[in-house]
PDB file of the backbone (N, CA, C, O) and the ligand in Angstrom, with CONECT records:
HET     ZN  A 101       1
ATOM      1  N   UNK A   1      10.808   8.550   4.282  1.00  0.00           N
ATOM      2  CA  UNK A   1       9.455   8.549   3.740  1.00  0.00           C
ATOM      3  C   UNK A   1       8.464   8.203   4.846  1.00  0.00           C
ATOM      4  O   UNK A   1       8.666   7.408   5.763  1.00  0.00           O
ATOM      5  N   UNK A   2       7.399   8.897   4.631  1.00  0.00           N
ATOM      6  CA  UNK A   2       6.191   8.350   6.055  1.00  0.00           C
ATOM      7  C   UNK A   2       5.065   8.242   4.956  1.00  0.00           C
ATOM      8  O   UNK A   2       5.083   8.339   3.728  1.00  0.00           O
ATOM      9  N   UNK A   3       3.866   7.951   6.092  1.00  0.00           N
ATOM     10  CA  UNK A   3       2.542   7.614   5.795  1.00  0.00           C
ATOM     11  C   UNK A   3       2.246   9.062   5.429  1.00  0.00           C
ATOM     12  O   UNK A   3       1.087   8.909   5.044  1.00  0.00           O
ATOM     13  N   UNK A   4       2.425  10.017   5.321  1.00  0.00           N
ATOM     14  CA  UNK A   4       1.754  11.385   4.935  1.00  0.00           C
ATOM     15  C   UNK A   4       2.146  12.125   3.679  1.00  0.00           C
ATOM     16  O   UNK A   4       1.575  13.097   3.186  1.00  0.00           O
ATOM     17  N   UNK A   5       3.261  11.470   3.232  1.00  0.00           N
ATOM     18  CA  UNK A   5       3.736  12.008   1.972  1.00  0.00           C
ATOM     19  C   UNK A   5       2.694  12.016   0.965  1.00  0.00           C
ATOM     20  O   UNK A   5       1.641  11.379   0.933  1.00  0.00           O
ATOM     21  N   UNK A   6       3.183  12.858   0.147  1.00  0.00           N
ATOM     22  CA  UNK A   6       2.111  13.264  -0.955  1.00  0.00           C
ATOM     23  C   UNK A   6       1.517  11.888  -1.972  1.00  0.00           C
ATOM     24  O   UNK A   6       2.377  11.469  -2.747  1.00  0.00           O
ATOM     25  N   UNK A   7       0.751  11.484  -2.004  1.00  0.00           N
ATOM     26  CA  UNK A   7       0.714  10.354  -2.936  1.00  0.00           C
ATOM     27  C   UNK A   7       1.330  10.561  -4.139  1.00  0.00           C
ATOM     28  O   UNK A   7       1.302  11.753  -4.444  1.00  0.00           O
ATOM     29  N   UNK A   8       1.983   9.722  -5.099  1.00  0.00           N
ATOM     30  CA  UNK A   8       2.698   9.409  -6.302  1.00  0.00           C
ATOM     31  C   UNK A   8       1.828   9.862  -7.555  1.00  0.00           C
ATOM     32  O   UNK A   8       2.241  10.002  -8.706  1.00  0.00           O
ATOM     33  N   UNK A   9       0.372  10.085  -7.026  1.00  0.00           N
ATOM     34  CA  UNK A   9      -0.418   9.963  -7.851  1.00  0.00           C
ATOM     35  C   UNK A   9      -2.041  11.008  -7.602  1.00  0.00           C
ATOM     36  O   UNK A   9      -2.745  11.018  -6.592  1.00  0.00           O
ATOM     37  N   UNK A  10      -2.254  11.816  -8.936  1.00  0.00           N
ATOM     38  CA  UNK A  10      -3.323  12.151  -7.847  1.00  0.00           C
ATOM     39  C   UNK A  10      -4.609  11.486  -8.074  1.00  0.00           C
ATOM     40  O   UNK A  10      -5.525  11.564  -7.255  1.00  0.00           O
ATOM     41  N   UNK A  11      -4.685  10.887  -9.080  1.00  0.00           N
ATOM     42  CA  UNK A  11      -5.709   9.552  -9.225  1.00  0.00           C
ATOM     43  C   UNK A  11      -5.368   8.451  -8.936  1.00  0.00           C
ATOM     44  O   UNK A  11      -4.251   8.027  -9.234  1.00  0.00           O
ATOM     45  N   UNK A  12      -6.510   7.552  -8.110  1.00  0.00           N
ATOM     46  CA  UNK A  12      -6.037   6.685  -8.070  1.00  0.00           C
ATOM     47  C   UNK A  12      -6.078   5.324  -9.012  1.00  0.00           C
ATOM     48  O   UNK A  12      -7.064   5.052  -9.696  1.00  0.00           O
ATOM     49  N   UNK A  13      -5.028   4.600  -8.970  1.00  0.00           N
ATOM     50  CA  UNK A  13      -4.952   3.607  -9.690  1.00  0.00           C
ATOM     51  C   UNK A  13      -4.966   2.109  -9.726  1.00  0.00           C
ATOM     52  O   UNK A  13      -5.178   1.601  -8.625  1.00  0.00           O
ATOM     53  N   UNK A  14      -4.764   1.142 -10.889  1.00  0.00           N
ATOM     54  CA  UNK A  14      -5.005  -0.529 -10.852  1.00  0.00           C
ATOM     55  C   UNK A  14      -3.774  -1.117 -10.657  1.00  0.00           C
ATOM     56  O   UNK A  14      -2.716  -1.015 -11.278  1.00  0.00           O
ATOM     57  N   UNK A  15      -4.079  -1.712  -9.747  1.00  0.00           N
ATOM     58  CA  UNK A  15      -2.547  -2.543  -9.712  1.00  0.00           C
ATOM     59  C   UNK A  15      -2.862  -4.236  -9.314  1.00  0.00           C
ATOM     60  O   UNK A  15      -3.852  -4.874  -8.953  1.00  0.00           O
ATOM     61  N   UNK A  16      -1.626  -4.498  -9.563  1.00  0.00           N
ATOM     62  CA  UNK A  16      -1.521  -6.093  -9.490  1.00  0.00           C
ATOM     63  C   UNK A  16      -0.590  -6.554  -8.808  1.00  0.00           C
ATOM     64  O   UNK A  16       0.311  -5.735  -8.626  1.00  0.00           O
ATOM     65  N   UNK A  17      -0.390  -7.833  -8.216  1.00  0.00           N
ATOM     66  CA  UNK A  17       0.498  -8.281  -7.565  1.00  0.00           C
ATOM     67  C   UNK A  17       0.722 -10.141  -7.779  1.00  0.00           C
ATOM     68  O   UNK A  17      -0.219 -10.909  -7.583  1.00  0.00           O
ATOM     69  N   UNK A  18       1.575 -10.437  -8.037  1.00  0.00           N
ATOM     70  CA  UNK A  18       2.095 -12.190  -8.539  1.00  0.00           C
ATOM     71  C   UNK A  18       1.013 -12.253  -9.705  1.00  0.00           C
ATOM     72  O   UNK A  18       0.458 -13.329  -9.930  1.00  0.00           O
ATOM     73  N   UNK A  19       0.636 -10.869 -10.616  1.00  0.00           N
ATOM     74  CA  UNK A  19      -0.017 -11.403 -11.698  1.00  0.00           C
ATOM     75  C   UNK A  19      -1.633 -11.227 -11.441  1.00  0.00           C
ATOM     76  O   UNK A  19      -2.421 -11.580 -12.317  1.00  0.00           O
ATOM     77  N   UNK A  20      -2.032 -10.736 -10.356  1.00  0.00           N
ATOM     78  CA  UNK A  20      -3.388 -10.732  -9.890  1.00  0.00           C
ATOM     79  C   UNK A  20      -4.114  -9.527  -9.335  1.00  0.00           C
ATOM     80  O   UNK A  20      -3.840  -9.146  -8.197  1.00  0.00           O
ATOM     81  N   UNK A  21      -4.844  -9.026  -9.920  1.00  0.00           N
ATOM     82  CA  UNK A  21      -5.221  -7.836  -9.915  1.00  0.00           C
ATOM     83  C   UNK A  21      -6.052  -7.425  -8.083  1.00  0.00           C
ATOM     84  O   UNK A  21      -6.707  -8.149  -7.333  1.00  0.00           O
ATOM     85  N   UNK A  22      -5.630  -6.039  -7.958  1.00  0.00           N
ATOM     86  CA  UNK A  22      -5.812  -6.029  -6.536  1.00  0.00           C
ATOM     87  C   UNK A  22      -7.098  -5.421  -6.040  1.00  0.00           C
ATOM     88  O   UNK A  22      -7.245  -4.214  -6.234  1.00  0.00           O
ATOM     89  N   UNK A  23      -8.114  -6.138  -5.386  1.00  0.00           N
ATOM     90  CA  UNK A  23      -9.297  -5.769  -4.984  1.00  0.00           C
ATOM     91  C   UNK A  23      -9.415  -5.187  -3.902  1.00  0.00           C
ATOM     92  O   UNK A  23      -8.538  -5.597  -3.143  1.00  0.00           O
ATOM     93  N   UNK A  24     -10.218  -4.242  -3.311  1.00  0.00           N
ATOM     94  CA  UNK A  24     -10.152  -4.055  -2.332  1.00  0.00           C
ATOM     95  C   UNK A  24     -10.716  -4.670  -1.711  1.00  0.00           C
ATOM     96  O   UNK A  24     -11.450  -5.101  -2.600  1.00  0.00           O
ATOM     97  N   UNK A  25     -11.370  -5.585  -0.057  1.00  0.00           N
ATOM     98  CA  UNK A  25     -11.766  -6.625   0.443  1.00  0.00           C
ATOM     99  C   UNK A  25     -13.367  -6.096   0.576  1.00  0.00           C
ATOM    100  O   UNK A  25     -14.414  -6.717   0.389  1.00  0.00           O
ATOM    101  N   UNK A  26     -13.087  -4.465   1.041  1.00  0.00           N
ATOM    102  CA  UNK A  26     -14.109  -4.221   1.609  1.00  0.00           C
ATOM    103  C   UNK A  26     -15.010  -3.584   0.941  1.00  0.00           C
ATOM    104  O   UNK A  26     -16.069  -3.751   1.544  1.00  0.00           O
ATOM    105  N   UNK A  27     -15.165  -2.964   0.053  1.00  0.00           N
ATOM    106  CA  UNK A  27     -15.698  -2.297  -0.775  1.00  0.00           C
ATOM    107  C   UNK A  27     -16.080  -2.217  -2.311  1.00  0.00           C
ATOM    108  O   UNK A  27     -16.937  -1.553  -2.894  1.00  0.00           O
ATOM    109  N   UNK A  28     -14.533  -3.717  -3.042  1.00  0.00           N
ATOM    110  CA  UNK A  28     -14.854  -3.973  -4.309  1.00  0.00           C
ATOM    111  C   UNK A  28     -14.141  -3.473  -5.104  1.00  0.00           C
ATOM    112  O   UNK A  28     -13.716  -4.093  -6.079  1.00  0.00           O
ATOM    113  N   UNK A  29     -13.802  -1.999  -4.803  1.00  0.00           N
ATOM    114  CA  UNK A  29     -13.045  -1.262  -6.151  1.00  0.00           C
ATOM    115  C   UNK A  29     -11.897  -1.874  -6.050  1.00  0.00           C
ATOM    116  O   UNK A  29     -11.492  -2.775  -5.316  1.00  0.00           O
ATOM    117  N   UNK A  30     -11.265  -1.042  -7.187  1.00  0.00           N
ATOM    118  CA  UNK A  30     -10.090  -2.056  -7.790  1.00  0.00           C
ATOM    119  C   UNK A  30      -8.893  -0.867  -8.254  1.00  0.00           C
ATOM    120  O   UNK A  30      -7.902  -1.151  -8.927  1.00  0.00           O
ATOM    121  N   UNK A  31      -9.272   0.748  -7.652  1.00  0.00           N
ATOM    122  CA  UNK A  31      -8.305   1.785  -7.875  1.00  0.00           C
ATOM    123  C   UNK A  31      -7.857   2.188  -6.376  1.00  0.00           C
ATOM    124  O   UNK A  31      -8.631   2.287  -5.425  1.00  0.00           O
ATOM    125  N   UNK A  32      -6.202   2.442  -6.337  1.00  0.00           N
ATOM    126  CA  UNK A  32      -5.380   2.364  -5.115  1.00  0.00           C
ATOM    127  C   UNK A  32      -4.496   4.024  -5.101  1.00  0.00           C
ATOM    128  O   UNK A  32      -4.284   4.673  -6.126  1.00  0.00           O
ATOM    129  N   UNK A  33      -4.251   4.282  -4.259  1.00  0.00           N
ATOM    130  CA  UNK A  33      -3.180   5.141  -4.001  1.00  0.00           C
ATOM    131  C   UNK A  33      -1.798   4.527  -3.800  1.00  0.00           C
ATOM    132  O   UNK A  33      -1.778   3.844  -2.777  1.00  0.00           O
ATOM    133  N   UNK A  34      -0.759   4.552  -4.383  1.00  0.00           N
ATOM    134  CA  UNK A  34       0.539   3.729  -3.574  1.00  0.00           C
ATOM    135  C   UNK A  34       1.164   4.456  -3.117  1.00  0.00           C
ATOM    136  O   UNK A  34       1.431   5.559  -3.593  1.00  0.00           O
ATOM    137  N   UNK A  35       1.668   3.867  -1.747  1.00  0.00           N
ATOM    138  CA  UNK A  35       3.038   4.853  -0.738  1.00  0.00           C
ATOM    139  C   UNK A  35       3.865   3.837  -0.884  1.00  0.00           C
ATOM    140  O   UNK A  35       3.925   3.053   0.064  1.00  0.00           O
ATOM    141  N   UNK A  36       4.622   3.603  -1.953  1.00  0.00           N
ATOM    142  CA  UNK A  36       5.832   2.396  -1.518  1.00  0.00           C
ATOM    143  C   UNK A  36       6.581   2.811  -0.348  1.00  0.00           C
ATOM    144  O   UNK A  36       6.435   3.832   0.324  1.00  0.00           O
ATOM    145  N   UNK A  37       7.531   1.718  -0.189  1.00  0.00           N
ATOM    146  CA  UNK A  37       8.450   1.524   0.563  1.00  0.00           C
ATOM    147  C   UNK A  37       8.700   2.195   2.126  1.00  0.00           C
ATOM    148  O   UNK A  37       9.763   2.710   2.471  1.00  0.00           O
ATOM    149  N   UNK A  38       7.700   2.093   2.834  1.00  0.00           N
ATOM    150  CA  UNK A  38       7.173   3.032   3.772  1.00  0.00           C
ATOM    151  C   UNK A  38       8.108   1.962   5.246  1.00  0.00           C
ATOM    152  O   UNK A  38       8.454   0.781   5.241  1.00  0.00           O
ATOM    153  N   UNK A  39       8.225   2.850   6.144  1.00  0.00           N
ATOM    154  CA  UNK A  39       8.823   2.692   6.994  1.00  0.00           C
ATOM    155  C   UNK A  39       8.482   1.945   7.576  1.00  0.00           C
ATOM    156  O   UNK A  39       7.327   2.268   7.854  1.00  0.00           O
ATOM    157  N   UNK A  40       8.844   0.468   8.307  1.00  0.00           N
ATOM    158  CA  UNK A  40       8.263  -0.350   9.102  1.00  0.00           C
ATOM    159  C   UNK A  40       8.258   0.151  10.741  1.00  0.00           C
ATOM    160  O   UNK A  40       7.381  -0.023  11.587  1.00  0.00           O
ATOM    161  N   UNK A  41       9.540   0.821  10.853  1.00  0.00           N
ATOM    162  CA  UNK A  41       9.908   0.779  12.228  1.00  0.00           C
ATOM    163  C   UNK A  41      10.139   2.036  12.454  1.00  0.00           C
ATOM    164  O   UNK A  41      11.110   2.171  13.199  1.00  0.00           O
ATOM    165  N   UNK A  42       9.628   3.087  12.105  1.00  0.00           N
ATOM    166  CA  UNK A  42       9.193   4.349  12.864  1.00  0.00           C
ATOM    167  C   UNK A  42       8.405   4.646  13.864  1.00  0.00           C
ATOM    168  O   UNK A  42       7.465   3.956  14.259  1.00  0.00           O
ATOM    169  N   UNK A  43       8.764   5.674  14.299  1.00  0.00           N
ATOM    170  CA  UNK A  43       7.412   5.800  15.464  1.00  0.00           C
ATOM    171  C   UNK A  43       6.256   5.617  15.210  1.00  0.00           C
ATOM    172  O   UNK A  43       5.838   6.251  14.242  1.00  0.00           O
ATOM    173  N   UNK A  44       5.466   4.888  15.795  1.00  0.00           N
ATOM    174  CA  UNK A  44       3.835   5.181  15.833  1.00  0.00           C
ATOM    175  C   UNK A  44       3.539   3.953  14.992  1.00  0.00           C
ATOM    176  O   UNK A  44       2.344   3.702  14.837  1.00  0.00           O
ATOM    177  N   UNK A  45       4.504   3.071  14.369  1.00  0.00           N
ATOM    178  CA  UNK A  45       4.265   2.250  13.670  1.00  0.00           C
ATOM    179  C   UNK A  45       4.845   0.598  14.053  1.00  0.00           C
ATOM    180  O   UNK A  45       4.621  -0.372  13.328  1.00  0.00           O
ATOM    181  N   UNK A  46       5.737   0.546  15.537  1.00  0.00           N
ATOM    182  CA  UNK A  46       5.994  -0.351  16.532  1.00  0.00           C
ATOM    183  C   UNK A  46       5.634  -1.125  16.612  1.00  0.00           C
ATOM    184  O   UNK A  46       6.189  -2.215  16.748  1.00  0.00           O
ATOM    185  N   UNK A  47       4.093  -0.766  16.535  1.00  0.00           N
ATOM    186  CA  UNK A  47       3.191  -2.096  17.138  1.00  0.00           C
ATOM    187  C   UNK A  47       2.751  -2.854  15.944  1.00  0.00           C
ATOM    188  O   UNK A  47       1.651  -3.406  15.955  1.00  0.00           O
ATOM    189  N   UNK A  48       3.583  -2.922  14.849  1.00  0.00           N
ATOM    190  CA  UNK A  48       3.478  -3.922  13.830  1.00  0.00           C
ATOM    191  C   UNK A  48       4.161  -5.300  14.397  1.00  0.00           C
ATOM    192  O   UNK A  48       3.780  -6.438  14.123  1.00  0.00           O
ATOM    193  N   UNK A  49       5.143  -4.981  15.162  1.00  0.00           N
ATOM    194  CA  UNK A  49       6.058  -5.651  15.478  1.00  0.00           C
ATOM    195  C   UNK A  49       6.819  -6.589  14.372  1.00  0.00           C
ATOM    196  O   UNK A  49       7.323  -7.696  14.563  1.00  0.00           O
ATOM    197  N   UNK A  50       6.758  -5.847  13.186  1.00  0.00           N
ATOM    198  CA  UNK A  50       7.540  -6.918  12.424  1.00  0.00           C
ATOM    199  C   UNK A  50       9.183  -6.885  12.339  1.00  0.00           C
ATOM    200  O   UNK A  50       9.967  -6.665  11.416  1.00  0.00           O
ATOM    201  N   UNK A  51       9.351  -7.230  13.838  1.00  0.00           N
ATOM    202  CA  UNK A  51      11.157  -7.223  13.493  1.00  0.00           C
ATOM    203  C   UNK A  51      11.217  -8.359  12.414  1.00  0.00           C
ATOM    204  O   UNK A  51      12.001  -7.794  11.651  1.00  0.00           O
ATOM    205  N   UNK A  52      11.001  -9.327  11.923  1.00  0.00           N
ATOM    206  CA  UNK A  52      11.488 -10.505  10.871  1.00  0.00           C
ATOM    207  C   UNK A  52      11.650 -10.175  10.146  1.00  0.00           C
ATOM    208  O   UNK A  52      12.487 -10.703   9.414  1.00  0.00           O
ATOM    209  N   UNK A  53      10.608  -8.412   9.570  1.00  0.00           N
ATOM    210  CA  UNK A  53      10.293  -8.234   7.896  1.00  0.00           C
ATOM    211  C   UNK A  53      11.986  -6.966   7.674  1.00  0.00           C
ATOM    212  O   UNK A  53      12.952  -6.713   8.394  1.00  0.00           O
ATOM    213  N   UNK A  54      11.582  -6.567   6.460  1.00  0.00           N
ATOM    214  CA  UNK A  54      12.791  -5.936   5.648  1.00  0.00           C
ATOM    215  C   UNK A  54      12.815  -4.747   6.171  1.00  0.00           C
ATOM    216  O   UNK A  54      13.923  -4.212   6.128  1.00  0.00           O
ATOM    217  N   UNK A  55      11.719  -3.964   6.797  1.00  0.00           N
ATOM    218  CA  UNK A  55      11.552  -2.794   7.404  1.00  0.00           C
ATOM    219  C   UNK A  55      10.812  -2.003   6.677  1.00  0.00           C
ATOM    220  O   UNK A  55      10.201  -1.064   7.187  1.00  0.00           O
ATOM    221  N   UNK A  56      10.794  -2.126   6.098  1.00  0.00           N
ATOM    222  CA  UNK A  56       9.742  -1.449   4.584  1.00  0.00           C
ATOM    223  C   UNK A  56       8.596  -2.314   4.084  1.00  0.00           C
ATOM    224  O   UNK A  56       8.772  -3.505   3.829  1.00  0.00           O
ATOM    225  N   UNK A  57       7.350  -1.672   3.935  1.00  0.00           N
ATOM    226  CA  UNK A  57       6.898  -2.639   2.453  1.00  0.00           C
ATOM    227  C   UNK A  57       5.470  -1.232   1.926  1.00  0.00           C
ATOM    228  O   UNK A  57       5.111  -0.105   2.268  1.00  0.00           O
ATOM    229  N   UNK A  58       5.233  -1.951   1.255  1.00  0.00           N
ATOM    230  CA  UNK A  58       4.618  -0.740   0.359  1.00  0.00           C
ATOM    231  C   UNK A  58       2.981  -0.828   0.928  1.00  0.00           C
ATOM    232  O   UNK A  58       2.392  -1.895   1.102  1.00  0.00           O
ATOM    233  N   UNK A  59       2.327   0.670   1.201  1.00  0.00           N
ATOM    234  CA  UNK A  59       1.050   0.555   1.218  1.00  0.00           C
ATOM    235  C   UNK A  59       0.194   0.735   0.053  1.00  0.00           C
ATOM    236  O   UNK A  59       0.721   1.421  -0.823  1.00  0.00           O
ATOM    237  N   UNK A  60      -1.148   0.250  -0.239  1.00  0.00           N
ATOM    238  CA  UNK A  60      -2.503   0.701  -1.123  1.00  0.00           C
ATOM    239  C   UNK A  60      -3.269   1.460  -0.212  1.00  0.00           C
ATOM    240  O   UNK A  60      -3.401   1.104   0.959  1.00  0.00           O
ATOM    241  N   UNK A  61      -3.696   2.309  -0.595  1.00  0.00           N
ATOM    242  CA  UNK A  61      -4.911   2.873  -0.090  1.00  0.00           C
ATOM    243  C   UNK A  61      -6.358   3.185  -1.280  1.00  0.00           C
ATOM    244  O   UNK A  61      -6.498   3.861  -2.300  1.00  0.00           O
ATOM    245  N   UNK A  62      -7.441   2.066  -0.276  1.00  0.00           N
ATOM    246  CA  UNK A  62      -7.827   2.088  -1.164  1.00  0.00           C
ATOM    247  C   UNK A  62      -8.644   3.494  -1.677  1.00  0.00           C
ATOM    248  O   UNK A  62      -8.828   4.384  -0.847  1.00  0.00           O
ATOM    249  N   UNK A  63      -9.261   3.702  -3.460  1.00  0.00           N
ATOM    250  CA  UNK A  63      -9.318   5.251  -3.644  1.00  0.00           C
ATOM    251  C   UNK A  63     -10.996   5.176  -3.149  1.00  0.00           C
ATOM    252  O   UNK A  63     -11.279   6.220  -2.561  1.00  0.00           O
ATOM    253  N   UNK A  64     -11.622   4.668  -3.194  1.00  0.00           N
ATOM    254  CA  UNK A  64     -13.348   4.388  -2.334  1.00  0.00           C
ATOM    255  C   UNK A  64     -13.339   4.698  -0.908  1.00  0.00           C
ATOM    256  O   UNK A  64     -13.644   5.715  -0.284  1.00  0.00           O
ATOM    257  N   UNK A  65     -12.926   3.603  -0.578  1.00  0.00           N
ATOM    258  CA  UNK A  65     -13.317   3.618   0.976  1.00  0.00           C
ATOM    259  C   UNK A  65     -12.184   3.800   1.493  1.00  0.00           C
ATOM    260  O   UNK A  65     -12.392   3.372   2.629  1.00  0.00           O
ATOM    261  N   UNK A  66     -10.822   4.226   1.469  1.00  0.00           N
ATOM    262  CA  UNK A  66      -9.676   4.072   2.171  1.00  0.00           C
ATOM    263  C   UNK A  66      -9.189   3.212   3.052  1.00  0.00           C
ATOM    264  O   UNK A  66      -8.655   3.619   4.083  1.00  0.00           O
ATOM    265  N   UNK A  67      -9.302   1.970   2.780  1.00  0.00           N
ATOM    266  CA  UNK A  67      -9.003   1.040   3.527  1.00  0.00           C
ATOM    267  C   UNK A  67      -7.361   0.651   3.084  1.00  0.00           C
ATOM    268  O   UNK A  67      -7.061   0.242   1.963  1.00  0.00           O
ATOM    269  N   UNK A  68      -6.651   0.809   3.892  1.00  0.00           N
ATOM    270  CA  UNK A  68      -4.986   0.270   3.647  1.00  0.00           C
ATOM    271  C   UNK A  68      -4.871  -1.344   3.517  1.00  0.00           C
ATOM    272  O   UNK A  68      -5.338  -2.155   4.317  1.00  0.00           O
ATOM    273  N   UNK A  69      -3.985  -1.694   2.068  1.00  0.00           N
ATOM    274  CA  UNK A  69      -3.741  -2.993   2.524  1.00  0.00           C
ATOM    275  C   UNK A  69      -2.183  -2.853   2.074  1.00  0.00           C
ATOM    276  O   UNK A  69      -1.721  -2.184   1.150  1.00  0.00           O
ATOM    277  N   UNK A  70      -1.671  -3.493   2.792  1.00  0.00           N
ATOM    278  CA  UNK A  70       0.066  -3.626   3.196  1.00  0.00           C
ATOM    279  C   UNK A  70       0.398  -4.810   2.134  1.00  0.00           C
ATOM    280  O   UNK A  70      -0.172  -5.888   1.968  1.00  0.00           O
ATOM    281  N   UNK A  71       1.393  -4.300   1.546  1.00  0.00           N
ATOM    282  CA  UNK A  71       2.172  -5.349   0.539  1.00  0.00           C
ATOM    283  C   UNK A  71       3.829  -5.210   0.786  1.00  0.00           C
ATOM    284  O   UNK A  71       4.302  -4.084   0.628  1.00  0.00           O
ATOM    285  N   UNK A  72       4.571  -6.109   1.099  1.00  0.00           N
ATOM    286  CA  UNK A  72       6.330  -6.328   1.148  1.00  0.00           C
ATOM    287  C   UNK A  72       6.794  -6.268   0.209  1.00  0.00           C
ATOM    288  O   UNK A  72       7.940  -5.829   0.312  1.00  0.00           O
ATOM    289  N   UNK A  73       6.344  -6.618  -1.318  1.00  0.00           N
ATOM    290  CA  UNK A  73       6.383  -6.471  -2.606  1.00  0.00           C
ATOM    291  C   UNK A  73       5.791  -5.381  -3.381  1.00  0.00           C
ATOM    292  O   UNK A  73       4.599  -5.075  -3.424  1.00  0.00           O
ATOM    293  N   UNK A  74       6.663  -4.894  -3.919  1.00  0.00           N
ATOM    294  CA  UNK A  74       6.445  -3.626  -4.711  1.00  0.00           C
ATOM    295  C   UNK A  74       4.889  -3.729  -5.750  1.00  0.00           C
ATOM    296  O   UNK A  74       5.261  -4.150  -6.846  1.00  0.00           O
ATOM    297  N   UNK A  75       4.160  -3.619  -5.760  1.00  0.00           N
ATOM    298  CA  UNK A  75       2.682  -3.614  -6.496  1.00  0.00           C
ATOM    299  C   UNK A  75       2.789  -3.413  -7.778  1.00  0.00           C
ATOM    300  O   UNK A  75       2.955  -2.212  -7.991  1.00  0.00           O
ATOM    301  N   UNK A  76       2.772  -3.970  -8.625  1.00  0.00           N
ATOM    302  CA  UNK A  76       2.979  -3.603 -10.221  1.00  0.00           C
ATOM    303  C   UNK A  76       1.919  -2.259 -10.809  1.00  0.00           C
ATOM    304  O   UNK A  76       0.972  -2.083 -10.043  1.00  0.00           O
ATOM    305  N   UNK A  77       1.929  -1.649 -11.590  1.00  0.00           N
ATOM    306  CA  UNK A  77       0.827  -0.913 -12.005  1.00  0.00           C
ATOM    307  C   UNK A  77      -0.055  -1.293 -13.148  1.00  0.00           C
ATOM    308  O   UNK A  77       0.351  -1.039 -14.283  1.00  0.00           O
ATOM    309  N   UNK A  78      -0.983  -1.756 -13.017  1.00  0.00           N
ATOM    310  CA  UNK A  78      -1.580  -2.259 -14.206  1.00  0.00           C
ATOM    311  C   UNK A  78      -2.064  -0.647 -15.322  1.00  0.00           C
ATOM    312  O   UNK A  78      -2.357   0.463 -14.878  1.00  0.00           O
ATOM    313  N   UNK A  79      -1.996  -1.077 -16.818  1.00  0.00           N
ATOM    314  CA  UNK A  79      -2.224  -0.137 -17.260  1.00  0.00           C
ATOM    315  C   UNK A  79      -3.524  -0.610 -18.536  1.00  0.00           C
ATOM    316  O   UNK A  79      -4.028   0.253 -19.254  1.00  0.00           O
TER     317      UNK A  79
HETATM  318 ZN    ZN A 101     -12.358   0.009  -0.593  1.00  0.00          ZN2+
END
């Protein structure tokens, strides 16, 4: 799986995480695109340097402004 795959979704959507609904920082909205389980340690993606983590964790993108925020935990979908 990479960062270019088709989104899961073609609207975007609300999600939550430990119970808490996910904002975006920069812009406010509160609807996401999800790419779970996305590759930590592929090319072009190195300079995370997270050898500690699982190798995976799931992106949001947000559906406004597209700003990515990275989650290790799978994002619940709020409905
Ligand atoms: Zn945003």
């Amino acid at each position: 799986m990479g960062l270019f795959q088709k989104p899961q979704s073609d609207f975007p959507t609300k999600y939550s995480i430990q119970g808490k609904k996910i904002i975006c920082p920069h812009c406010g909205n509160d609807t996401f695109f999800l790419r779970p389980e996305i590759l930590l340690n592929t090319r072009g993606l190195a300079f995370f340097d997270l050898d500690w983590a699982n190798k995976s964790a799931s992106a949001l993108i947000c559906g406004s402004c597209s700003r990515i925020e990275w989650f290790f935990n799978l994002p619940s979908e709020l409905r």
